[in-house]
N, C-alpha and C positions, 0 to 999 in steps of 0.2 A: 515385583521380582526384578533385582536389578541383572543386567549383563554387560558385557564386556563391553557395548556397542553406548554403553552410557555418559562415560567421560568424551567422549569423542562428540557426538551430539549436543553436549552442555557448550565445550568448548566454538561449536557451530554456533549456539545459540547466540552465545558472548560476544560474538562479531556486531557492531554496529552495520543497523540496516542503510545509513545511507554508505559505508560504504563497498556495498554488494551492488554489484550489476542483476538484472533481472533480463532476461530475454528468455525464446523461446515459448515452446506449447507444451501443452502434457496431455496426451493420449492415453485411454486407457484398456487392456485389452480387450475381445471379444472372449465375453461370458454368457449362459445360459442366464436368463432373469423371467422372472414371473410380469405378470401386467402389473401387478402392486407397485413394482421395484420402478416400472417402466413412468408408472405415472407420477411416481413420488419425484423422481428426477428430472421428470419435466417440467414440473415447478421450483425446482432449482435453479439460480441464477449464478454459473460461472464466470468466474471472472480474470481475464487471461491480461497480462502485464504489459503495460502499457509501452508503445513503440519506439525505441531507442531514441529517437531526435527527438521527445521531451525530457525537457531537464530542468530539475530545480535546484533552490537555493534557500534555506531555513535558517532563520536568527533564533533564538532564543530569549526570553523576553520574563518578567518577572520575578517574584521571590519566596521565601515561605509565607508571610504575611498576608501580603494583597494577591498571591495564586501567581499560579505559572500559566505564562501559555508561549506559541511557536507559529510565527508569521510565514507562510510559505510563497514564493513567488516563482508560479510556473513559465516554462518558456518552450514555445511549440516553431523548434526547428525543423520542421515537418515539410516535405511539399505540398500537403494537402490540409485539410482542417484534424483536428486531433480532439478526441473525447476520453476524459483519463477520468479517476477518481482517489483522491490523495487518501491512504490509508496509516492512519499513525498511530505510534504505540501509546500510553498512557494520555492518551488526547482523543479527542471527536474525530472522524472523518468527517473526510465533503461528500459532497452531493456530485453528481455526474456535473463535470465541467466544459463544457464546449468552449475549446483555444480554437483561434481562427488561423489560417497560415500565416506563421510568420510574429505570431501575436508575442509580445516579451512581457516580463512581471505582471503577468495574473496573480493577485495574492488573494491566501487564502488564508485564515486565523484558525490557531485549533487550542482552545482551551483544554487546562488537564481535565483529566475526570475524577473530582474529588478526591485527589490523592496528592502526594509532597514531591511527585516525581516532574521532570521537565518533561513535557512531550515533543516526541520526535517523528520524521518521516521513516514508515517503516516499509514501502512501497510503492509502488502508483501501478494502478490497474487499467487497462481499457474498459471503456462501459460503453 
């Protein structure tokens, strides 16, 4: 069913992720839930966006032939140590990465996922 609210969201989507800022939380309100709902969710692992003083920087790298992929190198302008996890579009994720304060070009490799597209950073989350 389409609505009116649908060109608008496409044209959201079209934005390249690196360049969106991420900050903030998301709360959700107080609901009635059953214990089911209670336990389901507590095996859930949320994952809230990683602290403004990390910043990276991504090359892009390969071709149709021999595969793409997207070298990422993080940088933890943080005063304290920083645990992020790089989330990318048509690529792998990392793995939970501990930067140390202060720490520059952490790099991290993300191969495509069997597809013809470049992969890119579509986030960084705290873990």
């Amino acid at each position: 069913m389409r609505t009116k609210f649908m060109p608008v969201l496409a044209g959201i989507l079209a934005i390249p992720a690196a360049a969106l800022a991420f900050s903030g939380t998301a709360t959700a309100a107080p609901s009635q839930v059953d214990s089911s709902q209670v336990q389901a969710s507590s095996r859930a692992t949320l994952l809230t966006p990683a602290p403004n003083c990390v910043s990276f920087t991504q090359y892009a790298h390969g071709n149709a032939v021999a595969g793409y992929y997207t070298n990422v190198y993080l940088d933890d302008n943080c005063s304290t140590a920083a645990r992020v996890k790089v989330i990318m579009a048509y690529g792998y994720d990392s793995a939970c990465i501990q930067l140390t304060q202060g720490q520059q070009d952490y790099k991290f490799r993300s191969d495509s996922i069997g597809d013809i597209r470049q992969p890119y950073v579509d986030r960084l989350d705290a873990c």
